[in-house]
N, C-alpha and C positions, 0 to 999 in steps of 0.2 A: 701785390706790391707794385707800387707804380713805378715805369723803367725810367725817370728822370725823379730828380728829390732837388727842391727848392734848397739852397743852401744859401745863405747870405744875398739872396737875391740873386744868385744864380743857378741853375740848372744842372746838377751834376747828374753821371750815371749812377742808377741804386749801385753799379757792381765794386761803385769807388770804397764804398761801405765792407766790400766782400776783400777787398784786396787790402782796405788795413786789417780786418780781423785775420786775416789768412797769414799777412805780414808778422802780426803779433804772435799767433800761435806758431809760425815759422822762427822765431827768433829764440821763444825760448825752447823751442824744439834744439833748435840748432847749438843752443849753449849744453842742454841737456846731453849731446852729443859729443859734443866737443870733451865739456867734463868727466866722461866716461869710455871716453877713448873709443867711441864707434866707429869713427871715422878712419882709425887704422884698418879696421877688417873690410873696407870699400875697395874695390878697386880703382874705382875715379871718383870723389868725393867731391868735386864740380857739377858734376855731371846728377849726383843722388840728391847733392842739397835742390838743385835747380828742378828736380824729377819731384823733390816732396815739395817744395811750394807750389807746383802746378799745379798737382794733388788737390793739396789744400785749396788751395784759389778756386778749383772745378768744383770741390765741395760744397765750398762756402755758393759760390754761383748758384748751384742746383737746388741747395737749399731755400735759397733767397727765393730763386723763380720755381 
C-alpha cells in the first residue's frame, strides 16, 4: 500500500485510514464497556481507554503496512 493516498487532491497519510478505523472500533468498544460496567473493575479507566486505542491504532498500522 502506498504510504501517501490522493484524497481530494490532496495527499494524506495511508495511517489516516488506520486511525478512523481504529477510532470506530474504539467507540464502540468503549460504549460496549461503559454498558456493562467494565469500567468499574479498572483501576484508572483514563488511562485503559487510552491503552486500548493505542492498541487498536498499532493494529490497525501493522496491518495496513
Amino acid at each position: 500500500m502506498p504510504r501517501e493516498v490522493a484524497l481530494f487532491d490532496a495527499l494524506v497519510p495511508a495511517l489516516l485510514f488506520a486511525f478512523l478505523a481504529a477510532a470506530c472500533v474504539w467507540l464502540a468498544l468503549d460504549w460496549l464497556f461503559v454498558r456493562y460496567g467494565i469500567y468499574r473493575h479498572i483501576w484508572y479507566p483514563a488511562l485503559f481507554r487510552l491503552a486500548v486505542f493505542a492498541s487498536l491504532f498499532a493494529a490497525c498500522g501493522l496491518w495496513i503496512y
